[in-house]
NUZA-819103 format. One record per residue: residue in one letter; y, x, z of N, C-alpha, C, CB in turn. Coordinates in steps of 0.02 Angstrom, whole numbers, padded with zeros to 5 digits, always signed. Glycine has a CB too. Layout:
BEGIN
AYXZYXZYXZYXZ/...
end
This chain:
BEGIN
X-01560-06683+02597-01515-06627+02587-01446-06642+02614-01510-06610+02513/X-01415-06704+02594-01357-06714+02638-01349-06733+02701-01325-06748+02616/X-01394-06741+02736-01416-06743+02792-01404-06679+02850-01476-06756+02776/X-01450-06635+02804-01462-06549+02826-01409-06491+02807-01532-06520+02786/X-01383-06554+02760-01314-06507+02735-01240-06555+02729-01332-06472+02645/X-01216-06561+02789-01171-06595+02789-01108-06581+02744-01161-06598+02845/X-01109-06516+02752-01051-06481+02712-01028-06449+02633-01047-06434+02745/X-01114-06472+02620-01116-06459+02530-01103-06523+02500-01197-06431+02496/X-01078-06507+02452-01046-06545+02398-01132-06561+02313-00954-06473+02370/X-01135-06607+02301-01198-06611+02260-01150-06645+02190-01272-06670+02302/X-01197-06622+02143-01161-06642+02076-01199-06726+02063-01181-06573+02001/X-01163-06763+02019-01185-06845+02006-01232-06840+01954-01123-06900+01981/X-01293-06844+01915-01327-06851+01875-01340-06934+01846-01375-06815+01901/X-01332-06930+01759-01359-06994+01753-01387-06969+01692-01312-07061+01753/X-01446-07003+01673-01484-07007+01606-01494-07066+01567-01546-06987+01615/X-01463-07088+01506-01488-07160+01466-01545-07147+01406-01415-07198+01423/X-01605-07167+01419-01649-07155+01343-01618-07219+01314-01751-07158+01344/X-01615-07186+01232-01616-07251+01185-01687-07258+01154-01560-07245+01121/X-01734-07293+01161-01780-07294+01119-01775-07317+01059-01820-07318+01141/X-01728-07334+01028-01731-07349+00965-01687-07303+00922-01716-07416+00958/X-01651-07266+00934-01623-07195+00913-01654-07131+00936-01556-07190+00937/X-01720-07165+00993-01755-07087+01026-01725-07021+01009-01831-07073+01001/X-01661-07058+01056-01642-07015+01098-01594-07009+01177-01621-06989+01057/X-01577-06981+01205-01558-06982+01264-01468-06941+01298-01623-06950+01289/X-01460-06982+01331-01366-06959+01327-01379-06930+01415-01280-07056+01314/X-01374-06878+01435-01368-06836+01510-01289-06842+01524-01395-06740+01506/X-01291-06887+01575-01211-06863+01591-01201-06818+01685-01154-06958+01587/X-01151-06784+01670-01143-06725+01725-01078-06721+01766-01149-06656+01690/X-01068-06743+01838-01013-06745+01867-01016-06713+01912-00993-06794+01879/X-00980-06636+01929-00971-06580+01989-00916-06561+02001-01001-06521+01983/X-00894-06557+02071-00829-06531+02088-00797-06444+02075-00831-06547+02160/X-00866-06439+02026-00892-06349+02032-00873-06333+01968-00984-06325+02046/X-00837-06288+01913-00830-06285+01840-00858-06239+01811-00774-06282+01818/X-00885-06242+01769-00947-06185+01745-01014-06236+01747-00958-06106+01811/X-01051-06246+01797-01112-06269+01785-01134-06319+01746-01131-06280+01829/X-01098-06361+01699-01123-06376+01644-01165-06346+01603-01089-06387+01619/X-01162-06272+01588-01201-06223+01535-01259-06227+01567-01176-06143+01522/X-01258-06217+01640-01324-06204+01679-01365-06275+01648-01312-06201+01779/X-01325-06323+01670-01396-06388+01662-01429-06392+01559-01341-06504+01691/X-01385-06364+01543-01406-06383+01485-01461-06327+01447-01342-06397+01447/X-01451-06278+01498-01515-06242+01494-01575-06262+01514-01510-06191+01521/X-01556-06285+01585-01642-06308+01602-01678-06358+01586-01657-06318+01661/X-01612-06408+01568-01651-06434+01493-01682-06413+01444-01622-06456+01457/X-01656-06384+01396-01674-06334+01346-01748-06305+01357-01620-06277+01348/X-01752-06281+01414-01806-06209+01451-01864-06260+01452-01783-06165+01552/X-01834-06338+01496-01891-06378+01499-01930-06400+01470-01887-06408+01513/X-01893-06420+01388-01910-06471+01341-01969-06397+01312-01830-06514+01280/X-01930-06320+01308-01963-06269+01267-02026-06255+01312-01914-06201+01252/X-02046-06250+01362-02086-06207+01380-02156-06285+01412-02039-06140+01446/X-02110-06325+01458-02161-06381+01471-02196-06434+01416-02127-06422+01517/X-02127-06460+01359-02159-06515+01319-02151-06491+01254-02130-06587+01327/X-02148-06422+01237-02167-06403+01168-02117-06445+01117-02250-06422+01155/X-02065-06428+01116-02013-06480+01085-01961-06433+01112-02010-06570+01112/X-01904-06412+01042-01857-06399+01063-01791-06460+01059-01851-06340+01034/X-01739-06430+01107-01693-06474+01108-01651-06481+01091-01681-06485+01136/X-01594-06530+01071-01524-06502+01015-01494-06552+01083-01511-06534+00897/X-01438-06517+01089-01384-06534+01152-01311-06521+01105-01393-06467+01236/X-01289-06590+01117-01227-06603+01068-01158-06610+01107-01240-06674+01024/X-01131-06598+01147-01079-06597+01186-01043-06666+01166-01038-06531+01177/X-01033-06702+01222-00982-06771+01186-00930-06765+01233-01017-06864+01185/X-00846-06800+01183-00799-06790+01219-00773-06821+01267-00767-06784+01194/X-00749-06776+01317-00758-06822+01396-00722-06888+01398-00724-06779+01467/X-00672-06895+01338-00632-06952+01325-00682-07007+01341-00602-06954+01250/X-00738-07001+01301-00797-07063+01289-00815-07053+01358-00869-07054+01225/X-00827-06999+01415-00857-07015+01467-00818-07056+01517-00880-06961+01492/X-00762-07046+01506-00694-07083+01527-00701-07151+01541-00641-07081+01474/X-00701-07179+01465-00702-07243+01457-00775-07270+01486-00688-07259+01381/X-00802-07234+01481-00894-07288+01520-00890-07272+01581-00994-07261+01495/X-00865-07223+01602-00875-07231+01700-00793-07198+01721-00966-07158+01747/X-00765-07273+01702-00695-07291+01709-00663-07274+01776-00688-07362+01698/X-00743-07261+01843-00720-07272+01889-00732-07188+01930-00750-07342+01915/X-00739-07157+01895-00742-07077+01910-00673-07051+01950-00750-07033+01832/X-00672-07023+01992-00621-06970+02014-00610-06932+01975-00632-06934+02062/X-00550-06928+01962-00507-06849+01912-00533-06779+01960-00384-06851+01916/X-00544-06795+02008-00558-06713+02046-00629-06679+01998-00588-06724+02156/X-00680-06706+01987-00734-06707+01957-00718-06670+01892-00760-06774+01952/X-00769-06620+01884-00774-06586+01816-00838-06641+01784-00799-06487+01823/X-00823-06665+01737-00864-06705+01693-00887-06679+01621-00828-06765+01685/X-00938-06699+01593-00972-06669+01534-01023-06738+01533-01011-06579+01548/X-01048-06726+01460-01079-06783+01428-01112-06721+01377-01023-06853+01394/X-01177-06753+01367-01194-06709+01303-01261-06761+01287-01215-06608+01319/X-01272-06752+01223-01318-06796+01162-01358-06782+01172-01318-06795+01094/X-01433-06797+01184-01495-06728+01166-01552-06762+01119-01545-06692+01252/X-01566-06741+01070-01615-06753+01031-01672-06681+01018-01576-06781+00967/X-01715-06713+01007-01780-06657+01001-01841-06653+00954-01815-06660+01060/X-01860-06600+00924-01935-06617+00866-01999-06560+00905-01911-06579+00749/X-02028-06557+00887-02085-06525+00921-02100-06452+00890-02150-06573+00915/X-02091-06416+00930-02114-06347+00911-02143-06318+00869-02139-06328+00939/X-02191-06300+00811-02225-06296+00773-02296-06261+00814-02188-06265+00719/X-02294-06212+00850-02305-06175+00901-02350-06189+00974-02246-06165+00911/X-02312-06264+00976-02320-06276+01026-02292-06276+01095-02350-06261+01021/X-02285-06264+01150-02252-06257+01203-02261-06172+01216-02281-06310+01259/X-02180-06158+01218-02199-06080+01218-02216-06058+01305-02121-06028+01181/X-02250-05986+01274-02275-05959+01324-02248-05921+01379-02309-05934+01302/X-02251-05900+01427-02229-05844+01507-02257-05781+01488-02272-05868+01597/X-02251-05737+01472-02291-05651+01489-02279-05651+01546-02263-05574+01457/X-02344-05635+01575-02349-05625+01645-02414-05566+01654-02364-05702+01684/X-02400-05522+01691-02463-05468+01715-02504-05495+01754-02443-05405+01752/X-02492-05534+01769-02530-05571+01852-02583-05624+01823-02461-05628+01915/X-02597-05620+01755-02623-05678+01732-02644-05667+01665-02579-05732+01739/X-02717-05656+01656-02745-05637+01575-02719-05681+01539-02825-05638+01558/X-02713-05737+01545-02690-05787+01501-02657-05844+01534-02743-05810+01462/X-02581-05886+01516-02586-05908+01544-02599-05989+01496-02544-05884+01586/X-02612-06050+01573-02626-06099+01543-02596-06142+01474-02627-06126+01587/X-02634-06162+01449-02601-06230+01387-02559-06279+01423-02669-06286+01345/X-02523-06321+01394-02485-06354+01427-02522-06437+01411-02406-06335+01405/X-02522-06465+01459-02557-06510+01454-02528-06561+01429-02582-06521+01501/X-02446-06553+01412-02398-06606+01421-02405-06626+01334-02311-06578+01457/X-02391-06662+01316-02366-06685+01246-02310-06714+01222-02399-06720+01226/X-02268-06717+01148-02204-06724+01150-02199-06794+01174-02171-06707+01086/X-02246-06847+01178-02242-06920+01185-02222-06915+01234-02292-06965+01179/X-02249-06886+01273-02238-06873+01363-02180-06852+01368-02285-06817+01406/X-02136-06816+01335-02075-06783+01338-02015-06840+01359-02062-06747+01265/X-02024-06900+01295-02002-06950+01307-01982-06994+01371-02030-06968+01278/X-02061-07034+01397-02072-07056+01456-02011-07006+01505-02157-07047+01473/X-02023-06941+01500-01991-06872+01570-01918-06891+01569-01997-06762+01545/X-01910-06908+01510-01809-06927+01508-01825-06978+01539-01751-06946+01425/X-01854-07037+01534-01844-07099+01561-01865-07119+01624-01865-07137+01526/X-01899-07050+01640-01929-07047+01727-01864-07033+01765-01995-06974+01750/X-01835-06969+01740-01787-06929+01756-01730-06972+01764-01779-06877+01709/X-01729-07029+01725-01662-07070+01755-01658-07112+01776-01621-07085+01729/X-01748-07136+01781-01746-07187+01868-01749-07136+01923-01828-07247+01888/X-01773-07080+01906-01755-07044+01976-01685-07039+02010-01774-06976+01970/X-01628-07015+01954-01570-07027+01976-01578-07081+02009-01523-07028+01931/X-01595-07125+01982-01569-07186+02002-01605-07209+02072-01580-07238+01944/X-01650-07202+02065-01686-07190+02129-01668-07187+02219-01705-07134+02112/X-01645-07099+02186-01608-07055+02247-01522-07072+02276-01606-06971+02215/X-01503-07125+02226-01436-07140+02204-01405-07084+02198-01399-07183+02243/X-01399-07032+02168-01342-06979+02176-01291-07025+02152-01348-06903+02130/X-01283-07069+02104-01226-07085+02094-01253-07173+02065-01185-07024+02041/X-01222-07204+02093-01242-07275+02094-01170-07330+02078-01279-07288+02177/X-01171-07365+01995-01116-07390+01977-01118-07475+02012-01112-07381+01893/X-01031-07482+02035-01040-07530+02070-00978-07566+02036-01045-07517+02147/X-00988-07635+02023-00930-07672+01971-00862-07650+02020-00942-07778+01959/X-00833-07618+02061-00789-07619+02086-00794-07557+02085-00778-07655+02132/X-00691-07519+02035-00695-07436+02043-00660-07422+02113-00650-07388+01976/X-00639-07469+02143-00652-07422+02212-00707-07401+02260-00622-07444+02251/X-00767-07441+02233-00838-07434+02267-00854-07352+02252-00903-07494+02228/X-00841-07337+02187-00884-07293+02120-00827-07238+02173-00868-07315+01997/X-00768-07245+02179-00704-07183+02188-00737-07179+02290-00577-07231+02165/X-00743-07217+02298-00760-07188+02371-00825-07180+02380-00738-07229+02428/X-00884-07167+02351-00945-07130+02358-00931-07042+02342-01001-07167+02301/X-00888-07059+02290-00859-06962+02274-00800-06946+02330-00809-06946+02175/X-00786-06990+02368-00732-06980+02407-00778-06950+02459-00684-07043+02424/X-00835-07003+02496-00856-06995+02534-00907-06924+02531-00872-07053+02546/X-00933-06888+02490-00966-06834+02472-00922-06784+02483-00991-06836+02409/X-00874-06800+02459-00816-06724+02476-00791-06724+02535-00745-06716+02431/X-00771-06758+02573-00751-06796+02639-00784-06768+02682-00761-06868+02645/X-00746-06732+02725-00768-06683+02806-00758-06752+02861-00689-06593+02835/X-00729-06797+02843-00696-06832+02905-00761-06892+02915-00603-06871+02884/X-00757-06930+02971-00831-06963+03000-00845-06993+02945-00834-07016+03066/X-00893-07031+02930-00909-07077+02894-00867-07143+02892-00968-07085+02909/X-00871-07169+02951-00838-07233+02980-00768-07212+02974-00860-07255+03062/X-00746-07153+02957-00666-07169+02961-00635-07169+02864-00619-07085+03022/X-00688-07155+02841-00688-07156+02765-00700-07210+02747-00729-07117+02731/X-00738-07283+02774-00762-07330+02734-00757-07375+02788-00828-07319+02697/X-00690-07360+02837-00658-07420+02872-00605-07449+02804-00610-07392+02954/X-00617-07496+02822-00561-07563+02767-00564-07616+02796-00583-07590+02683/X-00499-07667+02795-00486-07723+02824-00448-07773+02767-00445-07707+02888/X-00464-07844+02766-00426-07877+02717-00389-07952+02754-00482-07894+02651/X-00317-07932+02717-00273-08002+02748-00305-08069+02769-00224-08028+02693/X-00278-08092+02808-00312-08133+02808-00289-08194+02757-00318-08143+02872/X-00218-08182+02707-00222-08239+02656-00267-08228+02620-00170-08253+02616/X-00306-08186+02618-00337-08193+02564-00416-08223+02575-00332-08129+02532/X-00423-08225+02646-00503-08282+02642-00488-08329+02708-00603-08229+02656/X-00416-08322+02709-00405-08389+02757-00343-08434+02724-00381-08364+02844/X-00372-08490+02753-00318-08547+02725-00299-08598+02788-00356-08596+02655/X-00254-08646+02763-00236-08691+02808-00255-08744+02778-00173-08692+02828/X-00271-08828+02800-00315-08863+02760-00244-08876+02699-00359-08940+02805/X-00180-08886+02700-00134-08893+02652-00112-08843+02625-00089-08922+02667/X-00134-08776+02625-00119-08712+02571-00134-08732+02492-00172-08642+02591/X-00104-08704+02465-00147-08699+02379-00197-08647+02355-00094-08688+02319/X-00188-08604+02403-00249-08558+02386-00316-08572+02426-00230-08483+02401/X-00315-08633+02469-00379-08646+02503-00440-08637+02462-00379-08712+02530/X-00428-08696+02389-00502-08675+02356-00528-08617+02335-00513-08702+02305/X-00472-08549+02321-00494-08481+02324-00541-08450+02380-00438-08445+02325/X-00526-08476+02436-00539-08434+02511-00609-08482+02501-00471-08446+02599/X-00636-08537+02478-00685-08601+02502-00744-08554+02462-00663-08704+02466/X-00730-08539+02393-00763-08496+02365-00788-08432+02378-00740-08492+02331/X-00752-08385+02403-00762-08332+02464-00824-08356+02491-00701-08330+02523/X-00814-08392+02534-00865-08407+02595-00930-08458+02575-00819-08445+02660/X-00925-08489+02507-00982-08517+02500-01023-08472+02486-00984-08563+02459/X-01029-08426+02469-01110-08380+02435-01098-08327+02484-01116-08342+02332/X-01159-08275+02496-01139-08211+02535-01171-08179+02467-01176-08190+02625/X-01169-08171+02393-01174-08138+02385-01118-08114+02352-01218-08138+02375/X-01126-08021+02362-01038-08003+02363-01035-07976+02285-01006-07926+02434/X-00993-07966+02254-00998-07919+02191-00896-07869+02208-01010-07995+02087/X-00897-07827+02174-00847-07782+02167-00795-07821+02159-00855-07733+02118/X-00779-07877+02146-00717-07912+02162-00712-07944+02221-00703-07956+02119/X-00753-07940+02273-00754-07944+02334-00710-07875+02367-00828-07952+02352/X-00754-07842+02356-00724-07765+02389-00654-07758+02369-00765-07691+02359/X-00638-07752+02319-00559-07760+02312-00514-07805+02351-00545-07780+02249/X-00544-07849+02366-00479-07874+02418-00468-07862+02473-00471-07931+02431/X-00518-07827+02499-00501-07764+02550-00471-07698+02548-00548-07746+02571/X-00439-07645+02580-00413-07612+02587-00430-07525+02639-00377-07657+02595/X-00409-07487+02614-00429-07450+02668-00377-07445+02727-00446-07384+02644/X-00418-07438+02779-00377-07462+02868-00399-07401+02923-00420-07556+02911/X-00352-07398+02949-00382-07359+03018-00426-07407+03060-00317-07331+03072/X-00391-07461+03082-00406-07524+03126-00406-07582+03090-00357-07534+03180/X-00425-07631+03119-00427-07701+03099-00409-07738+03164-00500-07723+03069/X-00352-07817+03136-00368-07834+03205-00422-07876+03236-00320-07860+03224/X-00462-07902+03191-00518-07934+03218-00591-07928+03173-00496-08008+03228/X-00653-07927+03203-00701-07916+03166-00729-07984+03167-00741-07861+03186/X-00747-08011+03102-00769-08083+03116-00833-08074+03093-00729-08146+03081/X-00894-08108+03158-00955-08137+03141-00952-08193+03127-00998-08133+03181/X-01017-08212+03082-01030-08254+03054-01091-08285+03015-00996-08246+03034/X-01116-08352+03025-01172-08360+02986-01155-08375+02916-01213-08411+03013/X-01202-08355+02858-01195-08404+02806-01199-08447+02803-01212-08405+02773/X-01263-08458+02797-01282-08536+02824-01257-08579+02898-01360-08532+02833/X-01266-08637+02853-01231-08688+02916-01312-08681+02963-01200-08800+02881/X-01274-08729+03011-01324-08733+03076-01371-08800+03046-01275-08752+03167/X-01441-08822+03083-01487-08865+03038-01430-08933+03048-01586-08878+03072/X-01403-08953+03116-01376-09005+03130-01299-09016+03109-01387-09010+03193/X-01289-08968+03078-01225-08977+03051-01199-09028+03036-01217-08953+03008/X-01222-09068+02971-01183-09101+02961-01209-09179+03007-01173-09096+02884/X-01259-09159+03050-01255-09222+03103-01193-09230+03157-01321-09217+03148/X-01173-09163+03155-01136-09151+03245-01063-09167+03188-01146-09035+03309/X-01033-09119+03117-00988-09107+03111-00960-09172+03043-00991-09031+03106/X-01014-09171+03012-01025-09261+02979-01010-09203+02900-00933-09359+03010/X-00990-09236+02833-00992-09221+02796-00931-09176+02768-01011-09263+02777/X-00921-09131+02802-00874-09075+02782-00905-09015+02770-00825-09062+02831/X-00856-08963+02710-00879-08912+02697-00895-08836+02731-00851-08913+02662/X-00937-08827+02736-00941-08768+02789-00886-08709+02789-01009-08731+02778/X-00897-08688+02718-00852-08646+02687-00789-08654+02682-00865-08637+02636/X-00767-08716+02695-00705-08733+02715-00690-08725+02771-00692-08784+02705/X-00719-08739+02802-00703-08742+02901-00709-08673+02911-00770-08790+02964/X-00746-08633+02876-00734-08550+02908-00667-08535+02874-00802-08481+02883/X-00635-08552+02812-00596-08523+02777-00537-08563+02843-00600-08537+02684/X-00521-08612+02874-00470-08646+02896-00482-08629+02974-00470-08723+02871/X-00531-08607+03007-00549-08590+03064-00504-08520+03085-00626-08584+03060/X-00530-08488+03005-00506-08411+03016-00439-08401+03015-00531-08363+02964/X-00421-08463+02976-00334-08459+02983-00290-08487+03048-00304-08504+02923/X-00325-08515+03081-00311-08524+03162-00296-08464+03206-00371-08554+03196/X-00346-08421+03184-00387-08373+03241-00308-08333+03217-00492-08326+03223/X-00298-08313+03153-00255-08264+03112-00183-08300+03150-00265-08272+03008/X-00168-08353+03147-00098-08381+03172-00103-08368+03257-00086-08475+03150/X-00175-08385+03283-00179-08350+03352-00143-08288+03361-00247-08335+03367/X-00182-08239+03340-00151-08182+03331-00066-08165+03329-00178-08166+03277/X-00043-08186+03291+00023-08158+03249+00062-08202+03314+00039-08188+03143/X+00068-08263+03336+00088-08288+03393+00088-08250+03459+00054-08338+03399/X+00014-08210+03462+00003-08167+03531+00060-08116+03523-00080-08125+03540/X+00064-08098+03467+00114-08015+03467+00177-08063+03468+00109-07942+03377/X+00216-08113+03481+00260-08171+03474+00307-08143+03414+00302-08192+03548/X+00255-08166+03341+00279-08144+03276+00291-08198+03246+00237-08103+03238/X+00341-08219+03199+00355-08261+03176+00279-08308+03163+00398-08237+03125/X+00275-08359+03145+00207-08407+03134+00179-08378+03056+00230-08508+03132/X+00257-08374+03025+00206-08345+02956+00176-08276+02938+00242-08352+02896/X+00205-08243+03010+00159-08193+02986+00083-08184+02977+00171-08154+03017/X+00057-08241+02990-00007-08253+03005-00049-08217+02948-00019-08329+03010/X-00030-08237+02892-00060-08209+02826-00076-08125+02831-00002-08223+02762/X-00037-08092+02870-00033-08007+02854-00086-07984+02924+00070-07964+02860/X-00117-08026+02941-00180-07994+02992-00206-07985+02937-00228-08037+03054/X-00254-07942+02992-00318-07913+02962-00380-07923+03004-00311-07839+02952/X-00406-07919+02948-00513-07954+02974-00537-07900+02949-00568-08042+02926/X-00584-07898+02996-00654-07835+02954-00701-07891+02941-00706-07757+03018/X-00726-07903+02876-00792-07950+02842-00814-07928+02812-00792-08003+02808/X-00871-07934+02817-00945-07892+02782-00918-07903+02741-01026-07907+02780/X-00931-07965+02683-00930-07977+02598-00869-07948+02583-00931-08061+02567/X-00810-07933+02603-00756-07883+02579-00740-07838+02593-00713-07892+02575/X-00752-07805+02682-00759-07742+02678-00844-07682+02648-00737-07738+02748/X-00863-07718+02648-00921-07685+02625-00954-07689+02540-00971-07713+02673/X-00955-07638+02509-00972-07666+02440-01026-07683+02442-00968-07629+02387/X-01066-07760+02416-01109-07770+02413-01156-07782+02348-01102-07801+02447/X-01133-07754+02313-01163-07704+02235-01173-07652+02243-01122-07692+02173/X-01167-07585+02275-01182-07543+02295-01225-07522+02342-01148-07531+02299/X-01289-07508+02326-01352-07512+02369-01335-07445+02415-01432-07508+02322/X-01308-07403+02398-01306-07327+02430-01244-07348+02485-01283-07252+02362/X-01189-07345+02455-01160-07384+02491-01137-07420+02573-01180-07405+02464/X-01182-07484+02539-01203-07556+02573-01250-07524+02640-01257-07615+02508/X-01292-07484+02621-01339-07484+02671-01308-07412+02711-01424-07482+02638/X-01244-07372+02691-01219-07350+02743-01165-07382+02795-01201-07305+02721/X-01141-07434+02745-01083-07459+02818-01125-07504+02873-01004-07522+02787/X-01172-07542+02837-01210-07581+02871-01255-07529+02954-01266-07613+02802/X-01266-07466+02909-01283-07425+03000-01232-07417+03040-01309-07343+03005/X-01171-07426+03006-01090-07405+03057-01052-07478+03063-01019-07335+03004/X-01103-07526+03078-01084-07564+03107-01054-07582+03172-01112-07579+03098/X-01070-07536+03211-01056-07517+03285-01003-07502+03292-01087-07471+03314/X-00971-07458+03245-00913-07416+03223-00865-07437+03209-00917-07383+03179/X-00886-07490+03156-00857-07534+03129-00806-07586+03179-00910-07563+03095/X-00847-07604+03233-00822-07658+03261-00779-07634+03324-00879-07704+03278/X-00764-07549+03348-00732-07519+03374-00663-07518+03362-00756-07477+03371/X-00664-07503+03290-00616-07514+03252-00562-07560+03241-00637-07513+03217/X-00584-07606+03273-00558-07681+03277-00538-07697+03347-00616-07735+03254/X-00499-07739+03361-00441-07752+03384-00458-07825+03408-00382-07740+03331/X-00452-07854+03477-00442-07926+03483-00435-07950+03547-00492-07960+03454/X-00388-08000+03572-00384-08004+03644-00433-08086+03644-00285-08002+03679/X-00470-08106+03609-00498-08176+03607-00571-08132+03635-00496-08229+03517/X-00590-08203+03714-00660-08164+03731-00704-08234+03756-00652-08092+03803/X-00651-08274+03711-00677-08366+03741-00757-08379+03698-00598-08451+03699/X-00776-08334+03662-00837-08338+03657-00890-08318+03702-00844-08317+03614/X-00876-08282+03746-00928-08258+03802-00929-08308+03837-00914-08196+03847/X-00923-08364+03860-00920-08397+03914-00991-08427+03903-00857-08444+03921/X-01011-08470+03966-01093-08476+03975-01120-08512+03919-01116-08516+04041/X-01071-08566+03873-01093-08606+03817-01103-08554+03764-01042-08664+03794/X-01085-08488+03768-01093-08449+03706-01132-08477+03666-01114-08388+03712/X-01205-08470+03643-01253-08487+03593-01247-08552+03554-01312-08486+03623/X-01210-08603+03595-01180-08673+03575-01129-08653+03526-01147-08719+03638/X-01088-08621+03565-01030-08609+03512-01029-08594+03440-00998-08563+03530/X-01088-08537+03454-01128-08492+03380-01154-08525+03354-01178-08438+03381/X-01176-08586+03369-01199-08616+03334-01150-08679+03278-01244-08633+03379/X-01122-08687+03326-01051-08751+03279-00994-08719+03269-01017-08829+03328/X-00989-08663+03287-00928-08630+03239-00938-08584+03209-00874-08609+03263/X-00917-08594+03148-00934-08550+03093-00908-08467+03089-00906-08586+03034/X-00845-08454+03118-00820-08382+03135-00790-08383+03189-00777-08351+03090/X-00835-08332+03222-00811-08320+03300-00800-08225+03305-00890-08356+03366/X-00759-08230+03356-00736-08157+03375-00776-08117+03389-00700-08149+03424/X-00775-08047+03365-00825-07991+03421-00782-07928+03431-00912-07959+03381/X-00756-07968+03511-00727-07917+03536-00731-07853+03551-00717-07929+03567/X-00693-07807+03560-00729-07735+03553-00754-07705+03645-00656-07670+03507/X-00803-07681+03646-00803-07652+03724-00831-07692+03759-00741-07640+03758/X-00858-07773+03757-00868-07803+03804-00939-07848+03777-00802-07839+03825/X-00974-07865+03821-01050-07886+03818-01041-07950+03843-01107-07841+03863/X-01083-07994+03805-01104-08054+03836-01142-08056+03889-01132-08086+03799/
end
């Protein structure tokens, strides 16, 4: 649908069963005001006519929706409501219809009713309409990006200083940046130390892993160190080329996966990762000493190397 419909706007759905209070909390986020009543009908209609069980829908105050999805846009009309249910006496009520002597029994039962809430909110979860990511700028730019006419790539370009995952081997924040680069896996305090950017000035590739001969060729030093102190070369490169004081070195900017990209966010993650191309347009760099015929050598013993924009090995 957002695909085929670039220009519609879709509301956020989430469902929690409690099984041990059996019962279930629907929460509702649309840029649209009014359609709250609607969903809580077709709830209602559903529970009455498919699983023979009516429903009690308790409105909760958005204060409480506030505080649990901390990371919501104010543009958003929000609603929360309770729902608990007992079973019809009756049964699942019926359709009058002319088209049909009778119509069918319902095959469903209230047990089954249960399971349907708890289907219903892996489906959300599923489809991601709305997918929580430990970082509220992850959570604020998925609703950004839904309302958002402008490209994709120009919504979920971000670039981060380079003090903050580069060091010099005598900085004091080196063991911050060493940490950075030992794990690739990212969580929402990653993404925060990035920023949103038009441009970047450099896009840095990179392996996680060291090379097999590493520590034969480079002897017993830390990998994650040498990218964190490498990158702060490349960054003083830079700030020297524009002939900027030496300390400005710190206020470049890098495009890096693990901080420009949230990597808790599956919906997300797997869109910047297709605008990778995009991504690296975006970026900025007069270093092209990686193309030269040793290239693959290089990639291999240095841990962050340039990818210049426009030009092919």
């Amino acid at each position: 649908l957002e695909r085929d419909h670039p220009g519609a706007t879709f509301p956020f759905l989430q469902v929690f069963y409690d099984p041990v209070l059996d019962e279930a909390e629907l929460r509702y986020l649309s840029p649209r005001k009014g359609f709250g009543r609607f969903v809580v009908g077709v709830v209602k209609a559903i529970g009455s006519f498919l699983y023979g069980v009516e429903v009690f829908v308790q409105e909760q105050p958005v204060e409480t929706l506030r505080q649990r999805l901390n990371t919501i846009s104010s543009d958003l009309h929000q609603k929360a409501w309770k729902m608990t249910w007992r079973p019809l006496p009756a049964g699942p009520l019926r359709v009058s219809t002319s088209l049909a002597s009778e119509t069918p029994k319902s095959f469903r039962s209230f047990t089954s009713f249960h399971f349907a809430m708890m289907d219903f909110g892996k489906l959300c979860g599923s489809i991601n309409w709305f997918c929580e990511s430990t970082s509220a700028v992850a959570n604020e730019k998925l609703a950004e990006l839904m309302r958002s006419r402008l490209p994709e790539e120009d919504v979920l370009m971000r670039s981060t200083q380079a003090k903050t995952i580069a060091a010099a081997w005598s900085d004091t924040h080196l063991s911050k940046c060493i940490r950075f680069w030992e794990s690739s896996e990212g969580f929402g305090s990653d993404y925060d130390l990035s920023s949103d950017a038009l441009w970047a000035d450099g896009f840095v590739s990179h392996c996680w892993a060291p090379p097999e001969n590493w520590a034969e060729v480079i002897g017993e030093v830390s990998y994650a160190e040498v990218k964190a102190t490498t990158l702060a070369v490349m960054a003083k490169d830079i700030a020297l080329g524009r002939r900027q004081e030496l300390s400005m070195w710190s206020q470049v900017t890098f495009w890096v996966d693990k901080a420009c990209i949230p990597q808790d966010h599956e919906e997300l993650k797997a869109t910047c990762v297709n605008l990778l191309e995009k991504f690296i347009l975006k970026c900025e760099t007069s270093r092209t000493s990686s193309f030269i015929p040793s290239f693959w050598y290089r990639m291999q013993l240095c841990p962050c190397t340039w990818m210049p924009c426009g030009i092919s090995p």
